[in-house]
N, C-alpha and C positions, 0 to 999 in steps of 0.2 A: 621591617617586620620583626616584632619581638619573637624571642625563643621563648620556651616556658619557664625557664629559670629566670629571664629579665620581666617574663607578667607573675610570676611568684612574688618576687620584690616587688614591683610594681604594687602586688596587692599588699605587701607588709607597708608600703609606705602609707598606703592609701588609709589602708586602718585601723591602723597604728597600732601600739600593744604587743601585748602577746597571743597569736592565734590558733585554734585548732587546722586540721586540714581540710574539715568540711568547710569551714569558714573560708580557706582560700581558694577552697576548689571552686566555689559556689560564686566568690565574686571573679576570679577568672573567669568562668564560665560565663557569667554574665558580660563580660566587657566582650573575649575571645570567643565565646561557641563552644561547642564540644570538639575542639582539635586536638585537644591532650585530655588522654584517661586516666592516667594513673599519677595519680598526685603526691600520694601516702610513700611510695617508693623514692620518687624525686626529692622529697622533703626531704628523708632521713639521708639521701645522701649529701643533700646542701649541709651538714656537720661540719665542722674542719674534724683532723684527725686529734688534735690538742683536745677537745671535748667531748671525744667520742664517739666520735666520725667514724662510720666505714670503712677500714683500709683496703675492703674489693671495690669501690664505687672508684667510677670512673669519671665523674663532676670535676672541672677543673679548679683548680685553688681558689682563681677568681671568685666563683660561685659558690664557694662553702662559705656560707657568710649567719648560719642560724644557729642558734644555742635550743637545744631539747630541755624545754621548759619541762613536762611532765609527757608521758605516753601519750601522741598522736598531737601533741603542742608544740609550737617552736616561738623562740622572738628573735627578732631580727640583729643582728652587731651590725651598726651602721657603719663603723670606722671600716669595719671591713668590704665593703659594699664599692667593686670597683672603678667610680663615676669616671676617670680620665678614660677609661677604653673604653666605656659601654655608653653611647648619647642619649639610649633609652633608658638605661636608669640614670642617670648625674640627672636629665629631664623630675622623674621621681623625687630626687632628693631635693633637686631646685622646688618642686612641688611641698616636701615637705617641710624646707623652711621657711616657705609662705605660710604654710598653715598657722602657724601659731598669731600669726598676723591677721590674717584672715577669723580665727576662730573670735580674737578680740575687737576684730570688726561686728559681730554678730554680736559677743555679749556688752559691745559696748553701744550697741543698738539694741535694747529689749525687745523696740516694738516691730521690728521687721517681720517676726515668727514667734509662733509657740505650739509647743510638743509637748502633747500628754499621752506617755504612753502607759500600756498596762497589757498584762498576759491574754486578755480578753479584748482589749479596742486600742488604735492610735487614734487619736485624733491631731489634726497639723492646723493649725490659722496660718497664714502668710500673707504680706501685703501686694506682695505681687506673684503671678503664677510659676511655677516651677518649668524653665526651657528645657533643652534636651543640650544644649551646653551651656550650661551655666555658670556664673562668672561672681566673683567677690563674694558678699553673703549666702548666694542663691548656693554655693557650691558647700558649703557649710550645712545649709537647710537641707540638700539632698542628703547630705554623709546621716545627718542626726536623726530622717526619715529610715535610712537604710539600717541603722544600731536598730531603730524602735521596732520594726516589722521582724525584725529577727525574733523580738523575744513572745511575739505573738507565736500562742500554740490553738493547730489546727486537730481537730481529732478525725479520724479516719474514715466520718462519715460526713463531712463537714467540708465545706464551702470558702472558700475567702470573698469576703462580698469589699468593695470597696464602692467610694460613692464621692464623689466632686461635684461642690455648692458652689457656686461666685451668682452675682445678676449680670455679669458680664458675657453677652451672647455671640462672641467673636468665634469665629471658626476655629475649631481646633478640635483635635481627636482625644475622646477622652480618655483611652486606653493608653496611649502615650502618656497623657498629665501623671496618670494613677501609679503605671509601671512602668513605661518604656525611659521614661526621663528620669525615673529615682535608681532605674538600675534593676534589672530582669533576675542578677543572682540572689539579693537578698531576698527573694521571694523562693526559693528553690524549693525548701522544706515545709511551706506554707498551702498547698495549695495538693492533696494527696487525691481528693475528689473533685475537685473541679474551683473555676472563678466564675464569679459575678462582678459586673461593672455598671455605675447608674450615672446619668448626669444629669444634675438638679437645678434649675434655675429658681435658685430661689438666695433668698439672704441668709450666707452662712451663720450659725447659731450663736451666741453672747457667749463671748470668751468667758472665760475664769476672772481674771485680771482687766485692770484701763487698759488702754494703750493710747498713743497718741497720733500713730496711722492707723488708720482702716484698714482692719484684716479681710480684705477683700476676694479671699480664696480659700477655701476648706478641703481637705481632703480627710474623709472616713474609712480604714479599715478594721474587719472585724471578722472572726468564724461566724458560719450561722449553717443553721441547719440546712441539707439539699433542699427538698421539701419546703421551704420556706416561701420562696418564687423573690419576684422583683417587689422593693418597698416601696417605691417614688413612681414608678411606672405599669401602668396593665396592661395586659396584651389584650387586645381587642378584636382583631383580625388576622386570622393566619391568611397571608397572599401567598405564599409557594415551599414547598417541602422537597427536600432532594437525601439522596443519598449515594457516595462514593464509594467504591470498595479496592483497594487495591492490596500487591502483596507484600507480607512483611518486610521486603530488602527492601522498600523504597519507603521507608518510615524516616529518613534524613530528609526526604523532600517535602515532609510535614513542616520545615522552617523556611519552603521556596512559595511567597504568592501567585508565581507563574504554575508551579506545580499544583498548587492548590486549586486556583481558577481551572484548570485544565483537565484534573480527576474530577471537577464537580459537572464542569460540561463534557465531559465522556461520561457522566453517570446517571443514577435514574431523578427526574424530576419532574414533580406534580406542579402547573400553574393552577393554581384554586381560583383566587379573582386577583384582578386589576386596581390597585389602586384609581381610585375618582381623579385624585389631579398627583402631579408630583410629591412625592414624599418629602416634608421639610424631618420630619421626624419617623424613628424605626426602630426596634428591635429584632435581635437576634439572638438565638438560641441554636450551640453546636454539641455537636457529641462525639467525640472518638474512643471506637472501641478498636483496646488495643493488647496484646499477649502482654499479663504483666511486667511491670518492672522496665518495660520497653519506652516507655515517654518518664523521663528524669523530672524536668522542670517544666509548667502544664504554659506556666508564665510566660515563659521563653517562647512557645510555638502560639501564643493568645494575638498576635500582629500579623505575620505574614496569614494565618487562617482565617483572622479577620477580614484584612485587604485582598484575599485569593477570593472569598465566600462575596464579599461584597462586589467583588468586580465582577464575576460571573454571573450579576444581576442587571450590567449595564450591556449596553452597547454602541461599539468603538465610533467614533466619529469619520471615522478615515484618514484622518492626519498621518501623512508616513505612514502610509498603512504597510507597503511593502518591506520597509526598513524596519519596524519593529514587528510585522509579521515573519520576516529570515529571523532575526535574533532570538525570535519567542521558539523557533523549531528547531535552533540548532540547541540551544537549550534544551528541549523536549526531545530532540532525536527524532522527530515526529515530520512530514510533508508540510511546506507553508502553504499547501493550497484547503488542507486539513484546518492551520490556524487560522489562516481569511475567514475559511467557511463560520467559528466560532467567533471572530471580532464582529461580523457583520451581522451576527442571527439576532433579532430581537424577538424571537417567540419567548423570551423568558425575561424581557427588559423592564422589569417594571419600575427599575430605579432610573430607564430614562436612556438617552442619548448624550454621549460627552468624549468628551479627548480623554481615554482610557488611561492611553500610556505614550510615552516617548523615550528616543532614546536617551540615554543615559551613561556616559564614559562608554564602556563595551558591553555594557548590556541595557536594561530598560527601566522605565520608573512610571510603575504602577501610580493611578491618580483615582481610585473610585472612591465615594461620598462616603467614607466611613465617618465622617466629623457629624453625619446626621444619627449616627447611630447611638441611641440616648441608655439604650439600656441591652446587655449583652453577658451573653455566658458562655461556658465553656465547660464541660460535663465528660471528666472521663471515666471510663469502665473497661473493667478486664475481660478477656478471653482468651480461649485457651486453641484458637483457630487460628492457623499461619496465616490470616491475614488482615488488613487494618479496615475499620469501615468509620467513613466522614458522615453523620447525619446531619443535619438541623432543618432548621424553617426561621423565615422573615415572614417580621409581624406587624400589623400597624398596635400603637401605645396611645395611651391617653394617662395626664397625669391623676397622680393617686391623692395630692395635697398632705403628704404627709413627712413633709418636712420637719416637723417637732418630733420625729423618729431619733434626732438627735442627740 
């Protein structure tokens, strides 16, 4: 288990430079969670005292390892950084002199990727998809997505809308491709009103340049106005509307899909109609309203709301139903005869019957069909009421053909 000064380094090595402390807070954050707050304080003590360091900071020698580039900046002294005692950073450093290897794997393959960024849009080609650990070039491709999205600026009443092209219709979740696999921190400061998520089947748009593989995957971010709605997808039918209310101390369980599934089926929900046959395709539309300043990164909690909202539409197949129905209540603190009664209910199933969940190490792994889910957002709003409310609705979609949106 890293400390916060070995995922400090950790992000100096990651990337690279010299960096401010949102920057490191923000990719900690993404890798670790919100376990450590205060970032700004820890930095200025990692100083040594030779460059004017702290002499009340109580950071051990080991750890003073950064130079105060300018106010709220530091860069890293690598010589000092101490790999023999720490296996989690020498890891890091082993890290970072692959990279230089690695970076000349990429540019000495043109065609694997290409990155256009700009203050207003990235767009990414790649010939093959972006994994959630990714390896050789792919690991390169993520770093050079994660620089570009940073310098995209959102304005305050404004959207991050993202959107992933391939013809390739294998199963996968596209909110993962978009953000979960390039990294949930560089998105921290992007997203002040809400996301939008689309997924296109269609042929990603004519590079700039040749190439000599097929860029066989695109990924589009960009602000766009709230107001705007979905580009690639219409909503057609609203099948069910719900809403969650609970109170502000339990705003950390906004990142738990057990938590989430759990507030939506303790709360209120309209079935409108039935879908005619199984849903191969769906949207969704969420909204949390929340006391400002209380939800940091809207990106970070865009996964577990997804898979809690989505599985609260299935119902559980019975596999182990006893074994992950104990696990899901000691979690919740709640009766398992409470969680049966919710795995078994299908009045609200319109997504179907399936093996929900199983167990997983010591606790469970959530399974509901978000990979059908083509088009999705996430809409948040203040208030000034101690406590939080979950809204949305599942919609059926029909495509828009507007793919030359490109």
């Amino acid at each position: 288990m890293s400390t916060q000064h070995e995922a400090i380094i950790e992000a100096f090595k990651e990337l690279g430079g010299s960096r401010t402390i949102e920057e490191i807070r923000d990719w900690v954050r993404g890798i670790y969670g919100d376990k450590w707050k205060d970032f700004g304080t820890r930095m200025a003590d990692m100083v040594p005292l030779e460059l004017g360091g702290k002499p009340s900071s109580n950071v051990q020698d080991e750890f003073r390892v950064f130079r105060r580039v300018s106010k709220g900046k530091y860069s890293l002294i690598v010589e000092k950084v101490p790999h023999e005692k720490h296996p989690n950073i020498r890891q890091t450093l082993k890290s970072s002199m692959n990279r230089s290897e690695e970076a000349s794997q990429a540019s000495s393959h043109p065609d694997l990727y290409v990155i256009l960024p700009r203050t207003d849009s990235v767009r990414v080609w790649s010939a093959e998809r972006l994994p959630f650990e990714p390896k050789g070039w792919l690991k390169q491709l993520r770093r050079d997505i994660c620089t570009a999205v940073r310098g995209i600026h959102c304005g305050p009443s404004q959207l991050l809308h993202a959107a992933y092209l391939s013809l390739i219709k294998e199963r996968c979740d596209t909110e993962n491709i978009l953000f979960y696999n390039v990294g949930t921190g560089c998105f921290s400061r992007l997203n002040n009103a809400g996301i939008r998520f689309e997924r296109v089947f269609s042929q990603p748009p004519t590079i700039p340049r040749p190439t000599e593989r097929p860029m066989l995957h695109y990924h589009h971010y960009k602000p766009v106005a709230k107001e705007n709605g979905f580009e690639h997808w219409m909503p057609t039918k609203t099948l069910v509307r719900w809403n969650a209310r609970m109170p502000t101390r339990f705003i950390t369980t906004l990142s738990s899909p057990t938590h989430i599934w759990y507030w939506i089926k303790c709360g209120s929900t309209e079935l409108i109609t039935r879908p005619h046959q199984t849903l191969k395709q769906f949207g969704l539309s969420m909204t949390i309203c929340a006391p400002s300043g209380s939800v940091s990164n809207l990106v970070a909690l865009l996964k577990p709301l997804l898979d809690g909202a989505v599985a609260t539409f299935h119902q559980h197949d019975g596999t182990m139903q006893a074994e992950v129905a104990n696990r899901l209540a000691r979690v919740l603190a709640v009766r398992t005869k409470e969680v049966v009664s919710h795995l078994n209910d299908n009045t609200n199933a319109i997504l179907g019957r399936r093996r929900l969940l199983w167990p997983w190490g010591n606790s469970i792994q959530w399974n509901p069909a978000d990979d059908c889910c083509v088009a999705g957002e996430l809409i948040l709003t203040s208030s000034l009421k101690d406590f939080l409310d979950l809204s949305g609705k599942l919609f059926e979609v029909r495509e828009t053909g507007r793919a030359n949106l490109f």
